[in-house]
C-alpha positions as CSV (number, residue, x, y, z in Angstrom):
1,X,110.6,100.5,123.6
2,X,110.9,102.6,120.4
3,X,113.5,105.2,119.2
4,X,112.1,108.3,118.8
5,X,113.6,109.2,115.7
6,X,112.4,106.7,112.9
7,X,115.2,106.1,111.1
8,X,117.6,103.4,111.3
9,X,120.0,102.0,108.8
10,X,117.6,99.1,106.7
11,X,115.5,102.6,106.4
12,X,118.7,105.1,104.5
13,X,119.6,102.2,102.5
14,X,116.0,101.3,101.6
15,X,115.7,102.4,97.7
16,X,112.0,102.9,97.9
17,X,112.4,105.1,101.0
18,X,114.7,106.9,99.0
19,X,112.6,107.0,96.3
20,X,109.6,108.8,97.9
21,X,111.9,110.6,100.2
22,X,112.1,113.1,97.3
23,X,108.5,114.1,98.2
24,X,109.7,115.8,101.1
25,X,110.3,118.7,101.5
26,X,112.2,118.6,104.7
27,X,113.0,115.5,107.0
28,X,114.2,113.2,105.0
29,X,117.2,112.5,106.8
30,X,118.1,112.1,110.5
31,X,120.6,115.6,110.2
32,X,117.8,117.5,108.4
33,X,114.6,116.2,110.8
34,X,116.8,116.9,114.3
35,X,117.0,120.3,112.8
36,X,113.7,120.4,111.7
37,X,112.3,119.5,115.3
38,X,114.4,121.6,117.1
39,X,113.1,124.7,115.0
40,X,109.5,123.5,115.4
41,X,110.0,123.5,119.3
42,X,111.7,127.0,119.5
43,X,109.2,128.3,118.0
44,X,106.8,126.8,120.0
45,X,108.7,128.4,123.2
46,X,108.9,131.6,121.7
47,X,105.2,131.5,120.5
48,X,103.7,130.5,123.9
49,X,106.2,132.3,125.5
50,X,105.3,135.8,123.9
51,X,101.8,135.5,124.7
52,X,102.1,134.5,128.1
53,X,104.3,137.6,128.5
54,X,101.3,139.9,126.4
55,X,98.5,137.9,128.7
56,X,100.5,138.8,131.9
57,X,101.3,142.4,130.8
58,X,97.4,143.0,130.3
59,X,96.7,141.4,133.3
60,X,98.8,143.5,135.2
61,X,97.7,146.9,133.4
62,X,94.1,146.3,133.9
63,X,94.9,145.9,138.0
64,X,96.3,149.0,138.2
65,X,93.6,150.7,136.0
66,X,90.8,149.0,138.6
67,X,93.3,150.3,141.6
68,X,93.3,154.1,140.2
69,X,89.2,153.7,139.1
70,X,88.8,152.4,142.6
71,X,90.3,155.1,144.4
72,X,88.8,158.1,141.9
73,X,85.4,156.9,142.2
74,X,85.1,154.8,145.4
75,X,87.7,156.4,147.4
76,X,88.7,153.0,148.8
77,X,92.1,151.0,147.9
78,X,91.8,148.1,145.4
79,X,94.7,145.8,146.1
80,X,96.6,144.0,143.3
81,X,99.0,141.0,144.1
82,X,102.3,141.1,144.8
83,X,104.8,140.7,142.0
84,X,105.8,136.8,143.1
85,X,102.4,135.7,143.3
86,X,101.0,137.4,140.2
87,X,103.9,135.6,138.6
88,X,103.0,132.2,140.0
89,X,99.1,133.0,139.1
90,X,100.3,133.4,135.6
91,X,102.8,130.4,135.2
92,X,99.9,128.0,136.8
93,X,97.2,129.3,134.4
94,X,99.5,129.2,131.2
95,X,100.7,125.6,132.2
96,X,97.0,124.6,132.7
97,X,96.0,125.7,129.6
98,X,99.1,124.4,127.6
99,X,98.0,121.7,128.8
100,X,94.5,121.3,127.6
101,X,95.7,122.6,124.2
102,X,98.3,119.4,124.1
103,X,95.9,117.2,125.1
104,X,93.5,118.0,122.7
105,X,95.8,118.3,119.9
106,X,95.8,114.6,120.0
107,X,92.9,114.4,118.1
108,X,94.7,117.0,115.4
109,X,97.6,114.5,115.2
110,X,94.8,111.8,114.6
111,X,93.8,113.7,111.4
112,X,96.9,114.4,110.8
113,X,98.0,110.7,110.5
114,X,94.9,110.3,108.4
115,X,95.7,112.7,105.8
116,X,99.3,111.8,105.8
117,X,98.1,108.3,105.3
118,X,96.1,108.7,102.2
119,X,98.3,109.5,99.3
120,X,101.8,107.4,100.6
121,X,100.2,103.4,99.3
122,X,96.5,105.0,97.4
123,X,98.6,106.9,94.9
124,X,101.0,104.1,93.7
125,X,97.7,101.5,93.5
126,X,96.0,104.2,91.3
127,X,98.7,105.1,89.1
128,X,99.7,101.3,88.5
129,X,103.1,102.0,90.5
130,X,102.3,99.7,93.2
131,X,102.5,96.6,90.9
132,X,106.4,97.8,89.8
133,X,106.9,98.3,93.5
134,X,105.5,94.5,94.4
135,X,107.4,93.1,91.7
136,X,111.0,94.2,92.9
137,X,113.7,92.6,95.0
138,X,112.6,94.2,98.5
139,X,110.9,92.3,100.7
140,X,107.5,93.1,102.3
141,X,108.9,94.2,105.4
142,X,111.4,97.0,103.4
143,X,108.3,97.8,101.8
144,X,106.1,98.6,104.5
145,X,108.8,100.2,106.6
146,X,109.5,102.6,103.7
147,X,106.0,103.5,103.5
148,X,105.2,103.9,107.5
149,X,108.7,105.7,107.5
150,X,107.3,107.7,105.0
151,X,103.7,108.5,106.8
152,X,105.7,109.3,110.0
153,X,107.6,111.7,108.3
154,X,104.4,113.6,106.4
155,X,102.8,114.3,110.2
156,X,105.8,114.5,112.2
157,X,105.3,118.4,112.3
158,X,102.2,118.3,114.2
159,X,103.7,115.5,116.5
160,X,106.6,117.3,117.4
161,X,104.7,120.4,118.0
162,X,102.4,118.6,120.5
163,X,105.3,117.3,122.4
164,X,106.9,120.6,122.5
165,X,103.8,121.8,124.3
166,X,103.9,118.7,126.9
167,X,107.8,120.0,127.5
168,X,106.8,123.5,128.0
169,X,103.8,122.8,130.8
170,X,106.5,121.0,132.8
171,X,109.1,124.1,132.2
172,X,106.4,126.0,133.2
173,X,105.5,123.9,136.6
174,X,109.3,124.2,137.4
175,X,109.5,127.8,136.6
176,X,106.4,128.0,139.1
177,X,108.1,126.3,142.1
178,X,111.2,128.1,141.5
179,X,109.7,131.3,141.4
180,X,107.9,130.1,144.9
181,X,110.9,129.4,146.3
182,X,112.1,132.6,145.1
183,X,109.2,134.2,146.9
184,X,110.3,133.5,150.1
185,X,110.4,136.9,152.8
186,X,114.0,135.7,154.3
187,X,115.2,134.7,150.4
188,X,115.6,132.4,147.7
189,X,118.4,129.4,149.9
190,X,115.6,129.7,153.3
191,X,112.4,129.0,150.4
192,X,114.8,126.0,149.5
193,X,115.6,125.1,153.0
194,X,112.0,125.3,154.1
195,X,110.8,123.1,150.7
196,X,113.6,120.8,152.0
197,X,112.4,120.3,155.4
198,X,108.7,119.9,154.2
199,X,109.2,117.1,151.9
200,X,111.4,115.4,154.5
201,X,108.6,115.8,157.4
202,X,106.5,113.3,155.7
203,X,109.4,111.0,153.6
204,X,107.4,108.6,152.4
205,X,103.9,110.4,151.2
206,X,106.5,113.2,149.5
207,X,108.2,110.5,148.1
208,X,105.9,108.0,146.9
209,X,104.3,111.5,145.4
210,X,107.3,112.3,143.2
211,X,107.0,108.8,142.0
212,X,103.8,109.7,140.5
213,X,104.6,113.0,139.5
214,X,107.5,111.5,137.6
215,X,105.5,108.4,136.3
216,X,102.6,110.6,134.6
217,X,105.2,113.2,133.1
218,X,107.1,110.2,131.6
219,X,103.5,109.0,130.3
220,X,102.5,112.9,129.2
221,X,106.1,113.5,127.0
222,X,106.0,109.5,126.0
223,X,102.8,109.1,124.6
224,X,102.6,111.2,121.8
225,X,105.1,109.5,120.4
226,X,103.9,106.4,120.6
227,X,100.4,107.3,119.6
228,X,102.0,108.9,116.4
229,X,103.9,105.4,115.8
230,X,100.2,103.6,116.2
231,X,98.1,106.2,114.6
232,X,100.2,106.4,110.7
233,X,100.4,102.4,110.9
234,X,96.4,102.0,112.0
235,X,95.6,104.6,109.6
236,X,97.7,103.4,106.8
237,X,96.4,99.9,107.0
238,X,93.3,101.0,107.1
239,X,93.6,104.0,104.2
240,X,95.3,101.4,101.7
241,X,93.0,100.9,98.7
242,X,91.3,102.3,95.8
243,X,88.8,104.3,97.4
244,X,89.6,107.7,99.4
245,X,86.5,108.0,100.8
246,X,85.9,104.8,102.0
247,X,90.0,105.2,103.3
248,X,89.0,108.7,104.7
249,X,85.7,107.3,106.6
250,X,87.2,104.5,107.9
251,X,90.1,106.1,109.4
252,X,87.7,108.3,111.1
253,X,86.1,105.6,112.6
254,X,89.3,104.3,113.9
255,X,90.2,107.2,115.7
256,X,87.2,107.3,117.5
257,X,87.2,103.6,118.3
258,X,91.3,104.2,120.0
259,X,89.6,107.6,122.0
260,X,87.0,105.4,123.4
261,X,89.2,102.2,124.0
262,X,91.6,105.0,125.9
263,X,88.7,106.8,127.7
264,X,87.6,103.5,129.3
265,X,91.4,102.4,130.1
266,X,91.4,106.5,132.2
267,X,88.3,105.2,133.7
268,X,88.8,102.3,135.1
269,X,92.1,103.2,137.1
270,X,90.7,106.1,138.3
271,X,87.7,103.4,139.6
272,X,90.6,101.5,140.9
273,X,91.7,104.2,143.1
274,X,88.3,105.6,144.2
275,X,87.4,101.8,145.2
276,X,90.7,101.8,147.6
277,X,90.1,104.9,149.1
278,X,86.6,103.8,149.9
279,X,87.8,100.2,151.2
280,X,90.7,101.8,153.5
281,X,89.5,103.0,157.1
282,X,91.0,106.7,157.8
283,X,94.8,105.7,159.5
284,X,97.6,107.4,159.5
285,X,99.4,105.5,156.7
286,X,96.1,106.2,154.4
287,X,97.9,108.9,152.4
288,X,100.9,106.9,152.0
289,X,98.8,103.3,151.0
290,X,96.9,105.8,148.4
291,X,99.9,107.1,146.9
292,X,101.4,103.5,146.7
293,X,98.1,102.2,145.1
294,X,98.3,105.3,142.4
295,X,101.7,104.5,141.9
296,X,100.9,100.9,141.1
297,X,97.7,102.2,139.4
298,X,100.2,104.5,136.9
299,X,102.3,102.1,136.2
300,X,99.6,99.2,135.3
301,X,98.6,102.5,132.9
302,X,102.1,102.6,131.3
303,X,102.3,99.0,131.4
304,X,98.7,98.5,129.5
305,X,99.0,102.2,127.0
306,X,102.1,102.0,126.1
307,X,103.8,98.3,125.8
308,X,100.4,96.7,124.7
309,X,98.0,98.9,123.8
310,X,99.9,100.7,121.5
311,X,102.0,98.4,120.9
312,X,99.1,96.0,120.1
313,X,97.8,98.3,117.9
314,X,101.0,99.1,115.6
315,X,101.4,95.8,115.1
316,X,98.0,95.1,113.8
317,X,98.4,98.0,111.4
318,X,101.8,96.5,110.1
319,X,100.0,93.4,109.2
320,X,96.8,95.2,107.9
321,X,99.2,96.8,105.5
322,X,101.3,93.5,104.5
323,X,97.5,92.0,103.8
324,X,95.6,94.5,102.0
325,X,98.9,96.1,100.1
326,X,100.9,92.9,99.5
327,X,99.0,89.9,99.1
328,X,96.0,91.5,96.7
C-alpha cells in the first residue's frame, strides 16, 4: 500500500527536495498541498455541480415549452415527468457522464506526468547541475525520491482533479438512491423499509452484489492514485537525458504501451466471467455463483493493477532512474 500524500519525513529533511521545492508555486509542503487539494476538489463540486443544476433547469424549461406547444398546436397533452424522477434522470446522466470524463482524463494525467517529467532531471544534466548534485553526500535513493517527490508534485493538480470527479459520480449515485427512496408515494422511512426488505429477499445475491459494488469503487477512487505514483516514475526514467524529443517520444510510447497492457488485463476478466456464465447450467444459485465469480474476478483485478502491475511498474521506473541518472 502507498500513502496518498507523498511526503514523509527523509522527504522535508531532504536538502535537494528543498532545493527544487522553491520551484513551486504551491504544494510544497504537506499543510500547503492538503489545502491545495481540498480547493481543487470544491471547485470541482461547485463546477460540476452548477452545470448539472443549468443542464437540469433547461431540461425542465424546454418540457414545459413542448407541453404548452403541444397543447396550442396539437390540442393534445404532452406529459413531462414527475419532479422525483426527472431528478433521478438527471443525477443518473450527470454521474454517467462524470464518469466517462474521469475515465478519460487518465490519459490527461498521462501527459501530464510527461510534461511534469521533462524539466525535473533534463534541466540539471543540461545546465551541468546534475554533476554537483551526483557529487554530494545524499545517497541515490534521497536523490531520486527528491526528484519523483518533485514530479508528483508538478502534476498533482490534474490528479487530484480526476479523483475529485471519481468522488463526485459516487455522491451522485448516492444522491440518486436517496432521492428514490425519497420518491416513495407513502414517504421517505416506507422507500427505506421497502429497499430494506428487497435486499433481504435475496441475502446473498444483494450481498455478494455490494461486495462488488464496494470492490470497483475502491478500485475507481484507488487507481488514480496509484497510476499517478507509476506514471511520474515510468515517465521520469524514461524522460532522463539530454534529448527532449527523444524524452517526449518515448514517454508517449510508454503510455500507450501501459493503456494496452491495461485494456488486455479489462479483457481478460471480463472473458473470465463470460466463460462461467456460459459453463453454468441455469439453477437457482446461478446469480449468486456469478456474483461470487465477479467478486473473485475484481479482486484478482485489484490484486494484479494495483499490488503488481503498478507496483511492478514504479519500481522499474525507480531503477530506470538510479541507471540512466546515477550511474552515467
Amino acid at each position: 500500500m502507498i500513502k496518498l500524500n507523498p511526503f514523509n519525513e527523509s522527504i522535508l529533511n531532504n536538502p535537494l527536495y528543498q532545493l527544487d521545492a522553491r520551484r513551486l508555486k504551491r504544494g510544497a509542503t504537506p499543510e500547503s498541498l492538503m489545502v491545495w487539494s481540498r480547493t481543487v476538489i470544491i471547485r470541482v463540486f461547485l463546477i460540476f455541480g452548477i452545470l448539472i443544476v443549468i443542464f437540469a433547469g433547461i431540461q425542465r424549461h424546454s418540457e414545459y415549452q413542448r407541453q404548452v406547444f403541444y397543447q396550442q398546436n396539437y390540442n393534445s397533452p404532452y406529459y413531462i415527468q414527475e419532479t422525483f424522477p426527472f431528478i433521478v434522470s438527471v443525477l443518473a446522466l450527470a454521474a454517467g457522464v462524470i464518469f466517462l470524463i474521469s475515465i478519460a482524463s487518465n490519459f490527461f494525467l498521462d501527459l501530464a506526468a510527461i510534461n511534469a517529467s521533462l524539466g525535473v532531471i533534463n534541466q540539471d544534466v543540461g545546465n551541468g547541475r546534475w554533476d554537483l548534485v551526483r557529487i554530494t553526500a545524499l545517497e541515490g535513493e534521497q536523490i531520486v525520491n527528491a526528484k519523483h517527490t518533485l514530479t508528483r508534485l508538478r502534476c498533482w493538480r490534474m490528479m487530484i482533479t480526476i479523483f475529485a470527479m471519481r468522488v463526485l459520480v459516487l455522491v451522485l449515485l448516492v444522491l440518486t438512491t436517496l432521492v428514490n427512496i425519497f420518491a416513495h408515494r407513502n414517504g421517505f422511512w416506507a422507500g427505506l423499509s421497502d429497499y430494506i426488505s428487497g435486499f433481504f429477499r435475496q441475502p446473498i445475491e444483494n450481498i455478494l452484489l455490494l461486495l462488488l459494488m464496494i470492490g470497483w469503487a475502491a478500485i475507481y477512487l484507488g487507481e488514480v492514485f496509484y497510476r499517478h505514483r507509476t506514471l511520474t516514475a515510468v515517465m521520469l526514467g524514461l524522460s532522463t537525458g539530454r534529448n527532449t524529443t527523444n524524452a517526449i517520444l518515448t514517454g508517449l510510447a510508454g503510455v500507450m504501451a501501459i493503456w494496452i497492457a491495461q485494456g488486455f488485463m479489462l479483457f481478460f476478466i471480463f472473458w473470465m466471467i463470460s466463460v462461467i456464465n456460459w459453463l453454468l447450467s441455469p439453477t437457482v444459485w446461478r446469480i449468486a455463483i456469478l456474483a461470487f465469480f465477479a467478486i473473485l474476478s475484481v479482486s484478482a483485478l485489484i490484486i494484479a493493477l494495483f499490488f503488481h502491475y503498478y507496483r511492478f511498474l514504479y519500481q522499474w521506473g525507480v531503477r530506470m532512474i538510479t541507471r540512466r541518472a546515477l550511474a552515467e
